[in-house]
C-alpha positions in Angstrom: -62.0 22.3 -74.0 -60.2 18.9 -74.3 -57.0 20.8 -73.6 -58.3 23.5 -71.0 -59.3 20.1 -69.2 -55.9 18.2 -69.9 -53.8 21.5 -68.3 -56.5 21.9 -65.6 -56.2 17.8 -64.7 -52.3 18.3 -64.8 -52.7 21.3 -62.6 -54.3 19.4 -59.9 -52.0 16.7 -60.1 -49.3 18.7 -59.4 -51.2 20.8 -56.9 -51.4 17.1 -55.3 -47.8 16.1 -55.5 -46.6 19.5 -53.6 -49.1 19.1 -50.9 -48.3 16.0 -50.5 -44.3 17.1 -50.2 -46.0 19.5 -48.0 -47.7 17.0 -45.9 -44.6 14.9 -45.4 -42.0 18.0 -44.5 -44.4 19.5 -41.9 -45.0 15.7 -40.6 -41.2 14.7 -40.4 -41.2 17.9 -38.2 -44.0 17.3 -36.3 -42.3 14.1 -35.3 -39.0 15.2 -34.1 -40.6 17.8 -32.0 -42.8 15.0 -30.6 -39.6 12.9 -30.1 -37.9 16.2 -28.4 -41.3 16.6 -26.2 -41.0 12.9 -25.5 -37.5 12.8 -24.1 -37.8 15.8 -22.1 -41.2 14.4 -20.2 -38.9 11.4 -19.5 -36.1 13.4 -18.0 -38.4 15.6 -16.4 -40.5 12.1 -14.9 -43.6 13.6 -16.7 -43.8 16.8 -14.6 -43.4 19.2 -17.8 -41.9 19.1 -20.8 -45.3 20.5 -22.8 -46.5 17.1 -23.7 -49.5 15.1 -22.2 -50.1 11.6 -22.6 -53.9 12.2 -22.1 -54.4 14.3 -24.9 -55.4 12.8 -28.2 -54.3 15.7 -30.3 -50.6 15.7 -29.6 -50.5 12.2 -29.7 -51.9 11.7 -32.5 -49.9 14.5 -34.6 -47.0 11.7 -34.4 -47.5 9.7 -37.8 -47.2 5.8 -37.8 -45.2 3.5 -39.2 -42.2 6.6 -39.2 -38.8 6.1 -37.3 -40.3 7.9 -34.2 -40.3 4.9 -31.9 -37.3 3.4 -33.2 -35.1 6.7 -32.6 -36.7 6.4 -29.1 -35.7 3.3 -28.6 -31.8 4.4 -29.7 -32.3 8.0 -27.7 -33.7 5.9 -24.5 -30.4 3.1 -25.2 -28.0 6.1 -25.2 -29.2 7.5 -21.7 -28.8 4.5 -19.7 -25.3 3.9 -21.7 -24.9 7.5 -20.4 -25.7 6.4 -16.9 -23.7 3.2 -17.3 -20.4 4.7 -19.1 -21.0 8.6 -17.4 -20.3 10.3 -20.3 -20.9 10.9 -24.2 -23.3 13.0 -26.2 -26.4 10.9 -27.6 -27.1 13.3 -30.4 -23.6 13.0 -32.0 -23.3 9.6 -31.8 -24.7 6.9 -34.5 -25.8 3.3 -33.9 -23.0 1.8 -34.9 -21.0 4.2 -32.0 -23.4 3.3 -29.6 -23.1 -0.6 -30.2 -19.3 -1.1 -29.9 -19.8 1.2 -26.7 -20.6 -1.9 -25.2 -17.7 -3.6 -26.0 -15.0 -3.5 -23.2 -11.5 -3.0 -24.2 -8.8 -5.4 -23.4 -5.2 -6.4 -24.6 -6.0 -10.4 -23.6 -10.1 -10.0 -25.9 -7.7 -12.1 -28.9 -5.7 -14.1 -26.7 -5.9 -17.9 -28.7 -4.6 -21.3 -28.1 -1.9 -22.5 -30.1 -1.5 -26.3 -30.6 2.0 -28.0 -30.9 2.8 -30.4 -34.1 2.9 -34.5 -33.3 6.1 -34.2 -33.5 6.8 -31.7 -30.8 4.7 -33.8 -28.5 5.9 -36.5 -25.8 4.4 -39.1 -27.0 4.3 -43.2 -26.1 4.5 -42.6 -22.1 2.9 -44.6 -19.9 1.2 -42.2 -18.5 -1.2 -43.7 -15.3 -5.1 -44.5 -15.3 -6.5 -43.4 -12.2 -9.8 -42.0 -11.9 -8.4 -39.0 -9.4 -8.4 -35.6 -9.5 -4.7 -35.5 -8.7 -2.1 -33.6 -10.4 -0.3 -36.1 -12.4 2.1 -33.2 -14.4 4.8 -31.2 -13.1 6.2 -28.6 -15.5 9.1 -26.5 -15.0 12.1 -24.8 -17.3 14.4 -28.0 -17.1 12.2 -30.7 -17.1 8.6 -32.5 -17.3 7.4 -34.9 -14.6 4.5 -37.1 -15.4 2.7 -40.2 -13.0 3.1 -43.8 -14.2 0.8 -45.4 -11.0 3.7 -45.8 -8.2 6.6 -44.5 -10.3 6.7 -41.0 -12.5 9.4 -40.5 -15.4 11.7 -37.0 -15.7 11.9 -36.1 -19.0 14.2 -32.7 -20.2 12.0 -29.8 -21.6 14.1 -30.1 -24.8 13.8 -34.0 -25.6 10.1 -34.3 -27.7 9.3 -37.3 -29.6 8.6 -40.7 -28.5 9.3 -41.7 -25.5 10.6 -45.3 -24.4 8.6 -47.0 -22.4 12.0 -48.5 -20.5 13.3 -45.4 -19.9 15.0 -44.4 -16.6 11.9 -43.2 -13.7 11.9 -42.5 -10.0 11.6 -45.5 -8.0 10.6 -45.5 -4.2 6.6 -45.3 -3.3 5.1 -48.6 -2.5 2.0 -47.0 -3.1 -0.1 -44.8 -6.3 1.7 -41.1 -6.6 -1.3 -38.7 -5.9 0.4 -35.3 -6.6 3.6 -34.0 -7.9 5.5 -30.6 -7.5 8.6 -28.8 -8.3 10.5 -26.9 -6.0 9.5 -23.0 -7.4 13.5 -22.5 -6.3 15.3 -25.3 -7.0 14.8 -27.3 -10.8 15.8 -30.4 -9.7 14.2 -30.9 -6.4 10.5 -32.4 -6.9 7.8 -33.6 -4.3 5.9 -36.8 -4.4 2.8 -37.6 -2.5 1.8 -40.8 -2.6 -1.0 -43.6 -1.1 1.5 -45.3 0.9 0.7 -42.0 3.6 4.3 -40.5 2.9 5.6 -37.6 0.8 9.3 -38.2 -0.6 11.9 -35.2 -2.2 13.8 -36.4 -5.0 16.8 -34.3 -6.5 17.4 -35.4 -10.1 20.4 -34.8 -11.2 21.5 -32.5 -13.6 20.8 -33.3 -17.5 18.4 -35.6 -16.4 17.9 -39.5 -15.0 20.5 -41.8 -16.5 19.3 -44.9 -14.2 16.3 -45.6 -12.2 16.2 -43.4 -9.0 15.3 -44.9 -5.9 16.8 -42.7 -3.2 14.9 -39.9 -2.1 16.3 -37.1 -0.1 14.2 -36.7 2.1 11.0 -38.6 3.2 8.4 -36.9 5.6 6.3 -39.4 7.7 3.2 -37.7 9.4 -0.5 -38.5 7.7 -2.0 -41.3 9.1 -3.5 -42.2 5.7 -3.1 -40.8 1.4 -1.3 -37.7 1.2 -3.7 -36.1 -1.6 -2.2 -32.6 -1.9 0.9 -30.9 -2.2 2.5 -27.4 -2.5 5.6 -25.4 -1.9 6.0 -22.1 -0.2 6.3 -19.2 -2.6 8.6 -17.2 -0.5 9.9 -19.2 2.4 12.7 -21.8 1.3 12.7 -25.4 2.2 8.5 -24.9 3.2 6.2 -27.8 1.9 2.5 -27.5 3.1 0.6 -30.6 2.6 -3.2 -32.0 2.8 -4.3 -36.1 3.3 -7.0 -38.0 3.9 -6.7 -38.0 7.2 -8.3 -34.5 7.6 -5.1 -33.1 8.5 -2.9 -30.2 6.5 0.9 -30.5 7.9 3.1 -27.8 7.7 7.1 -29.2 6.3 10.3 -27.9 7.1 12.4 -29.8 4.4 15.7 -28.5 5.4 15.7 -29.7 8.8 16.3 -33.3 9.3 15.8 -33.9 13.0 12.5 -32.6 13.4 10.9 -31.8 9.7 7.1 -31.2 10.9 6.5 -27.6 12.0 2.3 -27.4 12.3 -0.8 -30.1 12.5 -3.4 -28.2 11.2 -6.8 -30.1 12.3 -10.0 -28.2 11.6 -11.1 -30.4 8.7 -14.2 -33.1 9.9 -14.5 -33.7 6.4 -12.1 -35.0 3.0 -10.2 -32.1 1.9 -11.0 -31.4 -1.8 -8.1 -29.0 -2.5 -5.2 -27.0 -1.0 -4.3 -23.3 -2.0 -1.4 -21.1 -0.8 -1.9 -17.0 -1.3 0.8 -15.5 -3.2 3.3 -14.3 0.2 2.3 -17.5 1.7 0.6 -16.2 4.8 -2.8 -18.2 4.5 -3.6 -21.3 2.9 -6.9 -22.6 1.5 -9.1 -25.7 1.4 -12.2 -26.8 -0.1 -13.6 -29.8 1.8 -16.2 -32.3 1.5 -18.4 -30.7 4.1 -18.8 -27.8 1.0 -16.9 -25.2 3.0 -14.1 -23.2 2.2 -11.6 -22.3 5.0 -9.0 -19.9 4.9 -6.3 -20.8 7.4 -3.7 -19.2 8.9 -0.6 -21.7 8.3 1.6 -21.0 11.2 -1.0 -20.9 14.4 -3.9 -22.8 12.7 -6.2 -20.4 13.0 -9.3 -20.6 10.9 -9.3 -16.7 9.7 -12.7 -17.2 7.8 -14.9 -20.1 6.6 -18.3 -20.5 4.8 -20.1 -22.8 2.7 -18.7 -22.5 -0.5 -20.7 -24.6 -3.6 -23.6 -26.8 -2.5 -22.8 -29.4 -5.0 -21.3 -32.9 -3.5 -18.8 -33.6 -6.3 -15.5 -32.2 -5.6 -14.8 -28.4 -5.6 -11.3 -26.3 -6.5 -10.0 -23.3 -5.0 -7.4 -21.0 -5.8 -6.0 -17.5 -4.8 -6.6 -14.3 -6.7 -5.0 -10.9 -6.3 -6.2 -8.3 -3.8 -7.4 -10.5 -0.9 -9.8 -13.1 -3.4 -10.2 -15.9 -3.9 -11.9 -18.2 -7.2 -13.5 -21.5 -6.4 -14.8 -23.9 -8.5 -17.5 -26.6 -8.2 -21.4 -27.7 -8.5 -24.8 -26.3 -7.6 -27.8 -28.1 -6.2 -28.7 -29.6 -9.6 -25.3 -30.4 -10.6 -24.3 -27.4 -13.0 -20.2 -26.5 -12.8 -20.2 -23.0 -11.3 -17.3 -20.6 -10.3 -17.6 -18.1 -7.7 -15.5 -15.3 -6.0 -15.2 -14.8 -2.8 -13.3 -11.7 -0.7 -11.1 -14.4 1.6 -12.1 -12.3 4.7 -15.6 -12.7 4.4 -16.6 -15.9 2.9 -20.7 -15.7 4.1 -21.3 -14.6 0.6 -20.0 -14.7 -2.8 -18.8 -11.4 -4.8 -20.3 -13.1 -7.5 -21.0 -16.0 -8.9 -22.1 -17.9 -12.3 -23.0 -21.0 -14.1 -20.0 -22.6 -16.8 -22.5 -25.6 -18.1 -23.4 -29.1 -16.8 -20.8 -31.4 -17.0 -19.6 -33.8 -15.0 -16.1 -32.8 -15.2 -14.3 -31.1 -12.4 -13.0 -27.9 -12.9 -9.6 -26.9 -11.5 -8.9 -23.3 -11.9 -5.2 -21.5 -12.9 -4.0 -18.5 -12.1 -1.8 -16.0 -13.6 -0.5 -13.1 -11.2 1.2 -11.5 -13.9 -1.6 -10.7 -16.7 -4.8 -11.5 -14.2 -6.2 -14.1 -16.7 -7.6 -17.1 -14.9 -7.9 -20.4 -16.7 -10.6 -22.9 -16.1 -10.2 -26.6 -17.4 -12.8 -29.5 -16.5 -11.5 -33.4 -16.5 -12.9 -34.4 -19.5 -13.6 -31.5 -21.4 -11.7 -31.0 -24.4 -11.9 -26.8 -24.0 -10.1 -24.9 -21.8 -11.9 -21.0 -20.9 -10.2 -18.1 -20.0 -11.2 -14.5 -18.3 -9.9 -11.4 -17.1 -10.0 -10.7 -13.9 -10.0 -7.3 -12.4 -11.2 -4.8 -9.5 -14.4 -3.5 -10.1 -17.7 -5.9 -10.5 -19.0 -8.1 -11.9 -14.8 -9.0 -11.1 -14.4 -11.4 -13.7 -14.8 -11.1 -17.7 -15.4 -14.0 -20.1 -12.6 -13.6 -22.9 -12.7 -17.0 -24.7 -12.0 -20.6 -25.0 -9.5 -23.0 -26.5 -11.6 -26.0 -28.3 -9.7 -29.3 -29.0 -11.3 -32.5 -30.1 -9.0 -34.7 -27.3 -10.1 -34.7 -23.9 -7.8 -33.7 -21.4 -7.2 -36.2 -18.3 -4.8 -33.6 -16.0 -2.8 -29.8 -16.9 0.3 -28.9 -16.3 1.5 -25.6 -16.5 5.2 -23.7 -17.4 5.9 -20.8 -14.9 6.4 -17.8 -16.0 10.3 -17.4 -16.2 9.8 -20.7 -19.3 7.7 -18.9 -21.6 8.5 -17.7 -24.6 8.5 -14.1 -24.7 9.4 -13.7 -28.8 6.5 -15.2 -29.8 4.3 -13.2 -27.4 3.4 -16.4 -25.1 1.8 -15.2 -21.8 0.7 -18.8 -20.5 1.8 -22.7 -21.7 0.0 -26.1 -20.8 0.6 -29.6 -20.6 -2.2 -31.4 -21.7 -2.4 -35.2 -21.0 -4.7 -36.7 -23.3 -7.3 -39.3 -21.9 -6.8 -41.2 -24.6 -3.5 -42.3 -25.8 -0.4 -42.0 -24.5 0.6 -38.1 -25.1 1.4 -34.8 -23.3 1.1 -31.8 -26.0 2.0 -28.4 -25.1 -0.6 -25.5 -25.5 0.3 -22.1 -25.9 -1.5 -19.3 -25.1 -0.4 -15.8 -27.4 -1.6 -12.6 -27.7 -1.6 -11.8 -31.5 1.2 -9.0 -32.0 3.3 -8.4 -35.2 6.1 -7.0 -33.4 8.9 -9.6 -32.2 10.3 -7.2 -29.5 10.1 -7.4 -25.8 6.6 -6.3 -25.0 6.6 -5.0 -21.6 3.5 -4.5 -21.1 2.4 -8.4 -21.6 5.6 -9.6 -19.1 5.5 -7.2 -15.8 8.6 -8.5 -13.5 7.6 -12.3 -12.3 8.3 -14.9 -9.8 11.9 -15.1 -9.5 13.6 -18.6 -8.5 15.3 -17.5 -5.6 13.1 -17.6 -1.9 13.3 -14.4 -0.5 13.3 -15.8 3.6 14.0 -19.0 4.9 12.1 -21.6 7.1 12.9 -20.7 11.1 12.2 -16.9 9.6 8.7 -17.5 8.9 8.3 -19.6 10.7 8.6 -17.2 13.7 6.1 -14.8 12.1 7.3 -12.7 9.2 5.4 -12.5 5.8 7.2 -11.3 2.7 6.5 -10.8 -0.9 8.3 -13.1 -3.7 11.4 -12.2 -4.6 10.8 -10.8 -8.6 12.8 -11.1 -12.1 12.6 -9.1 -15.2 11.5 -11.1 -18.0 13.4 -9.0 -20.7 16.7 -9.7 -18.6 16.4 -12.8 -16.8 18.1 -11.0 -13.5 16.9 -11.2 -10.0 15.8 -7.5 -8.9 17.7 -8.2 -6.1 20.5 -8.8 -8.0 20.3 -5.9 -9.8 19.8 -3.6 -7.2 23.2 -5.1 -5.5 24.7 -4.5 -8.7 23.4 -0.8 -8.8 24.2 0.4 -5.7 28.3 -1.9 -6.0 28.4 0.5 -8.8 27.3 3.9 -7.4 29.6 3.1 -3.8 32.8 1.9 -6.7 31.9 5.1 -8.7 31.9 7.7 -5.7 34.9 5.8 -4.4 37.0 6.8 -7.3 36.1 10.2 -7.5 37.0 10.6 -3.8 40.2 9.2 -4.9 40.5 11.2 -7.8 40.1 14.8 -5.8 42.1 13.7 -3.3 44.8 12.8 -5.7 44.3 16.0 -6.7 44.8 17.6 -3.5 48.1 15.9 -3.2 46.5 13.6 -0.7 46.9 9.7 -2.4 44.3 7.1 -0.8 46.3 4.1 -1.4 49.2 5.3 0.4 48.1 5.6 4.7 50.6 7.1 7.0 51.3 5.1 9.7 51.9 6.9 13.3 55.1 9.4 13.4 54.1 10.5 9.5 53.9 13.7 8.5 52.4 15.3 4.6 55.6 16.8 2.6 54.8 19.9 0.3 54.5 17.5 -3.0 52.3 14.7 -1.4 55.0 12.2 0.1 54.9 11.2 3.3 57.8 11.1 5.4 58.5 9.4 9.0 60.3 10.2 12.1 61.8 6.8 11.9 65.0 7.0 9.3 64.3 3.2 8.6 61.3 3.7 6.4 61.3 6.4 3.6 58.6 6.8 1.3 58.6 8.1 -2.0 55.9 9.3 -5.0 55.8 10.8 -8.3 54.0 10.7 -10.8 55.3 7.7 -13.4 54.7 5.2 -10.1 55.8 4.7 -6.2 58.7 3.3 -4.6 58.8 2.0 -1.4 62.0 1.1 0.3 62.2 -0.5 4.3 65.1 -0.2 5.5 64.2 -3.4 7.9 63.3 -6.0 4.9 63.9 -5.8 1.6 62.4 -9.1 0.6 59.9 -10.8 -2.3 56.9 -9.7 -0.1 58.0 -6.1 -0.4 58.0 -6.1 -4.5 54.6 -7.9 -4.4 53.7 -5.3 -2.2 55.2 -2.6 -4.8 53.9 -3.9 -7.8 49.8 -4.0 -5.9 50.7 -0.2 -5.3 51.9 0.5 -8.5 48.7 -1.0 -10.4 46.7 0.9 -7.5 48.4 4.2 -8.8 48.0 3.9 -12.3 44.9 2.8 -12.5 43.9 6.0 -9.9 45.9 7.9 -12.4 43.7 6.5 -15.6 40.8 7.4 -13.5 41.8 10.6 -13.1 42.1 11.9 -16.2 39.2 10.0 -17.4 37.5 12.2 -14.9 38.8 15.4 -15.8 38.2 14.6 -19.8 34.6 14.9 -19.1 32.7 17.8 -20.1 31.0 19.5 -17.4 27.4 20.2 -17.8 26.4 23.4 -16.1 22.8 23.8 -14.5 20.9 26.5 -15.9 17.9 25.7 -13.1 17.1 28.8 -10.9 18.4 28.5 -7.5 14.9 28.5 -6.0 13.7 25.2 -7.9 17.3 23.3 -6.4 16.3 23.8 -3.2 12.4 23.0 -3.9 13.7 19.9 -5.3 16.0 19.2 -2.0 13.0 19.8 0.2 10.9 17.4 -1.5 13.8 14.4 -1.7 14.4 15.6 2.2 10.6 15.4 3.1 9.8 12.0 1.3 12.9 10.1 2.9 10.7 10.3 6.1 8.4 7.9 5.7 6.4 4.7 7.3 9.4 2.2 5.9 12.3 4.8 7.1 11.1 5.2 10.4 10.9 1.4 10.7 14.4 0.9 9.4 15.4 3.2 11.4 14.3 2.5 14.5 14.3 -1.6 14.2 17.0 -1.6 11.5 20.1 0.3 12.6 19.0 1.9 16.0 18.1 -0.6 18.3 18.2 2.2 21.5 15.5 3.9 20.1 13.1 6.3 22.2 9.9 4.7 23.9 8.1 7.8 22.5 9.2 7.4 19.1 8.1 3.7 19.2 4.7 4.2 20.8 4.2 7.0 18.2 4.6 4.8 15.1 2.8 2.0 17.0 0.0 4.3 17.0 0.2 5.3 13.5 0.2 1.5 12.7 -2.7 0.4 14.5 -4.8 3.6 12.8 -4.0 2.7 9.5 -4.8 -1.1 10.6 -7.8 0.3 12.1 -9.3 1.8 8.9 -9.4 -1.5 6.8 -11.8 -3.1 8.3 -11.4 -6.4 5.7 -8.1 -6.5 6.6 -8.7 -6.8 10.8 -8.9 -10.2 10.8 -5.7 -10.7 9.2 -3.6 -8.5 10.6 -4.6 -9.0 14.3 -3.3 -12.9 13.3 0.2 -10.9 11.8 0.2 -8.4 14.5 0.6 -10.7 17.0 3.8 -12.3 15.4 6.2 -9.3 15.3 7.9 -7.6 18.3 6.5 -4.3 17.6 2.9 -5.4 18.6 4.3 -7.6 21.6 5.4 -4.7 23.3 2.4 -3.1 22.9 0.4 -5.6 24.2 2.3 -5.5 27.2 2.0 -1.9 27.9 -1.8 -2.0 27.0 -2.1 -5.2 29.9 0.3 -3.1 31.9 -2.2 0.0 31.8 -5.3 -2.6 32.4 -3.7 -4.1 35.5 -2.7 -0.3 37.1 -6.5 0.7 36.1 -7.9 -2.9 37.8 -5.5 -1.9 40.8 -6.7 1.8 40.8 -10.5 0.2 40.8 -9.4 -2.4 43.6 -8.0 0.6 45.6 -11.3 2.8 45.8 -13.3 -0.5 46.5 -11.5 -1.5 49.2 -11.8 2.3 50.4 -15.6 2.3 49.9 -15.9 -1.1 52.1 -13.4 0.3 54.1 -16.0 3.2 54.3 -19.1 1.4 54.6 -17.6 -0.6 57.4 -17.0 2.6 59.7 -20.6 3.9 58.7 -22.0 0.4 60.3 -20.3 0.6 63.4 -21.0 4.0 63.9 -24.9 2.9 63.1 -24.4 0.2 65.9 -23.2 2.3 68.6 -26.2 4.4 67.5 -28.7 1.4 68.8 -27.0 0.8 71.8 -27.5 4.0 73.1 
């Protein structure tokens, strides 16, 4: 019985156990269908799906304390990923997939700061201890400017270490040196603006300052008080643009002597914070006390947009992006540094716009064109944070920061053409620390292993070399920067010259070559009264000249003079000849290639070279470039297809109605456009003076009505 009892309790007990097994299978399924019932009530906005929330029962059937929520929670997570990303499969993804799906994927996510050794520093300058925002560092390839007060030393790029504090400066302000700039175009030539209301250009000579330099180049007298800000023209030679505290921005033209001061720009009531210049150089800028930011038209004046920009007091930054933006910098209400972009045409609100911190430091913004990274750094602040920029909102992504235990007083930065590109360098600063007496360079790397030219990282940059000059546009045309490749170091204008020099010397020789060939030698002309000979030589009328060729050389006797000048002449004909003969055989020693194409996909090929040569930029050059009688037609036509295309960006209306203005092409049709207003104002003169006319017959006839 004891045994019967021990098998029938261990019976049960495992009768328990499977049920239970039993119980947990059919409730693990019970869930997921729930969870399937669930997500499909949600898609379906609880119109079907076989599941109500009123009914106990179902609800119920889902046990507690299983994953059922949580996989809701992930399932629910993945759809609006799905509706954020717009594509993906939830149920083949895990947790871990669906977490770095938020991450967004950029080459610049590791970009870090690299200090430079004490060693490598400038170090015991004197550097000067105002309290303004100025820009007291001037970087470029050959050397590094830095503000002492009313005097600023040149140093050479190359010459680290410890500076002496009697070494040679630049000597002429009678006043505190507010801003400093090199000329983009010319390493030795530097601005100065200074407190004494003048701007002064120094050229250092080359290898740097062995004396004290006191004689400026030029000096530009205008502002009424401080000049506060300075900048050069990216494109346009000789082209300084410059802001005081006299509320007025003055256009320079350095190169001219007589009369240096192109524009007065006067639209400021207010202290101008800071001064900007777009990347052609077609609008300018400012951010003034007044907390608006204008965008200005350099040439005319002409305020193209303005809006309030930060509603902070404290001084606010502005700088140009790419694709018509613009990034400024400055305070809210309650004194938190903020940075908001704007679209430059409409400045009545912000694209976006967000909080940094709440320091009291102000912010000036950089810009690099060439990897869209834009660099914030606050007076003060021993950090400097970096984000991508890009097209699509929220428009600019916070990458990282660079964290230094010295505060920074003022930033200078290396253009682009000084980096190094071995060490995968994309950006370099100058950092003047508050305290103590040094400059330290800051480099800013992508991590790569590879030492190679990475082209990706260094697109083709800002050349040195201005691609128009100062009466050209000044009279109204805008142009982009003239660009170098920063694996060669060439100007692309350079190498374009030197492509198509090659490609006119190349077709050159083989014309020579097959006529040559022909018998028909290029560097021998007949002159009038010649006549070809069977082998090639020509022979004249006159029995004083006889001209000979074979093929070891040419001889040329005149029976007139038989001086030196002849033989020089000889031996130039000779060289001309043999090298025409090394030519051709070189020619001939090439293999020839055949072309196994089908005859139909030549000519497919020629129609579509044929068909893209006409377009907008032909039919300009064409008709402006080299054909200067061209057809009224033709011009109206492509005036037409101008102002439609100018018609259909509607951000750009502003802008262009400012550019349009400026060139020849819109001048004329202005003209015709007043010319058809005036002959539709006559027409509309014509029948009213006919309907008085009219009216006036009708009330005579009325009167001689009432007499009778």
């Amino acid at each position: 019985m004891e045994v019967t009892s021990l098998e029938h309790c261990g019976g049960r007990s495992a009768l328990q156990k499977t049920d239970e097994v039993a119980d947990f299978g059919f409730a693990f399924a019970i869930r997921n269908e729930f969870a399937e019932k669930w997500r499909a009530l949600l898609e379906t906005g609880g119109a079907g799906g076989g599941l109500s929330l009123s009914d106990p029962e179902q609800l119920h059937q889902t046990p507690r304390g299983t994953g059922g929520d949580r996989r809701r929670h992930v399932e629910d997570s993945s759809d609006n990923d799905d509706c954020q990303y717009g594509d993906g499969d939830d149920d083949s993804m895990t947790n871990s997939q669906l977490w770095f799906r938020g991450v967004r994927p950029s080459k610049f996510r590791h970009v870090y700061g690299l200090p430079t050794r004490k060693e490598c520093c400038y170090t015991d300058i004197s550097v000067v201890r105002s309290g303004n925002d100025g820009n007291f560092c001037a970087v470029n390839p050959t050397f590094l400017a830095i503000v002492a007060d009313t005097t600023f030393v040149v140093i050479p790029i190359n010459q680290t270490g410890r500076i002496d504090f009697q070494c040679c400066k630049v000597i002429g302000h009678t006043g505190q040196i507010l801003d400093l700039k090199w000329n983009p175009f010319d390493d030795q030539m530097i601005a100065s603006a200074s407190d004494d209301c003048t701007i002064k250009i120094w050229k250092v000579p080359e290898g740097g300052l062995t004396a004290n330099l006191s004689e400026c180049m030029v000096e530009l007298v205008g502002h009424k008080r401080k000049v506060m800000h300075v900048e050069w023209h990216p494109t346009a030679a000789n082209v300084l643009i410059s802001a005081g505290f006299d509320h007025l921005v003055c256009v320079w033209d350095v190169g001219n002597s007589e009369k240096p001061l192109l524009n007065v720009i006067s639209c400021h009531v207010d202290m101008i914070y800071s001064l900007a210049v777009s990347r052609d150089g077609a609008l300018i800028a400012t951010t003034s006390k007044d907390k608006k930011l204008r965008v200005i038209e350099p040439r005319s004046g002409i305020v193209v947009s303005e809006g309030v920009c930060h509603l902070g007091t404290k001084c606010s930054k502005a700088v140009f992006l790419d694709n018509n933006r613009i990034l400024t910098t400055g305070f809210s209400r309650h004194s938190d540094r903020q940075f908001a972009v704007w679209d430059q045409h409409d400045l009545k609100k912000p694209l976006v716009q967000e909080v940094i911190d709440s320091s009291s430091g102000v912010v000036t913004p950089y810009f690099d064109y060439d990897t869209r990274m834009i660099y914030l750094a606050g007076k003060g602040d021993g950090n400097i944070r970096y984000y991508e920029v890009v097209d699509e909102p929220p428009y600019v992504y916070y990458l990282n920061q660079f964290l230094s235990g010295q505060p920074q007083k003022a930033l200078g930065f290396m253009p682009k053409r000084g980096v190094t590109v071995s060490q995968c360098e994309v950006f370099r600063f100058y950092k003047l620390h508050a305290a103590g007496n040094i400059c330290e360079p800051i480099s800013m790397i992508v991590p790569r292993k590879s030492t190679l030219f990475q082209s990706d990282l260094y697109p083709d940059t800002l050349a040195n070399v201005p691609a128009i000059g100062a009466k050209e546009w000044f009279s109204g045309r805008n142009v982009q920067p003239m660009l170098r490749s920063m694996k060669t170091g060439e100007s692309i204008l350079d190498t374009s010259q030197r492509r198509e020099s090659k490609t006119v010397h190349h077709s050159n020789s083989k014309h020579n070559i097959l006529n040559s060939l022909n018998g028909n030698h290029t560097n021998e002309r007949p002159v009038n009264g010649t006549t070809p000979s069977i082998n090639g030589n020509y022979t004249n009328g006159n029995s004083q000249t006889t001209t000979t060729t074979t093929t070891t050389g040419s001889v040329v006797t005149n029976g007139n003079s038989a001086g030196g000048k002849n033989n020089k002449e000889n031996e130039i004909d000779n060289r001309k000849f043999e090298t025409n003969n090394t030519k051709k055989f070189a020619f001939l020693s090439q293999p020839t290639i055949p072309d196994y194409r089908p005859q139909t996909q030549i000519i497919e090929k020629s129609q579509k070279t044929s068909t893209n040569q006409s377009t907008k930029f032909h039919q300009l050059q064409a008709i402006f470039g080299q054909h200067q009688t061209a057809n009224h037609k033709d011009i109206a036509n492509l005036q037409n297809n101008l102002l439609s295309s100018s018609r259909n960006s509607s951000r750009n209306s502003s802008l262009e109605n400012i550019n349009l203005l400026n060139s020849e092409n819109e001048l004329r049709k202005a003209f015709n456009k007043q010319s058809d207003e005036i002959k539709s104002l006559r027409k509309s003169l014509n029948n009213s003076e006919k309907r008085v006319r009219e009216l006036e017959a009708e009330v005579k006839r009325l009167q001689l009505q009432l007499k009778h």
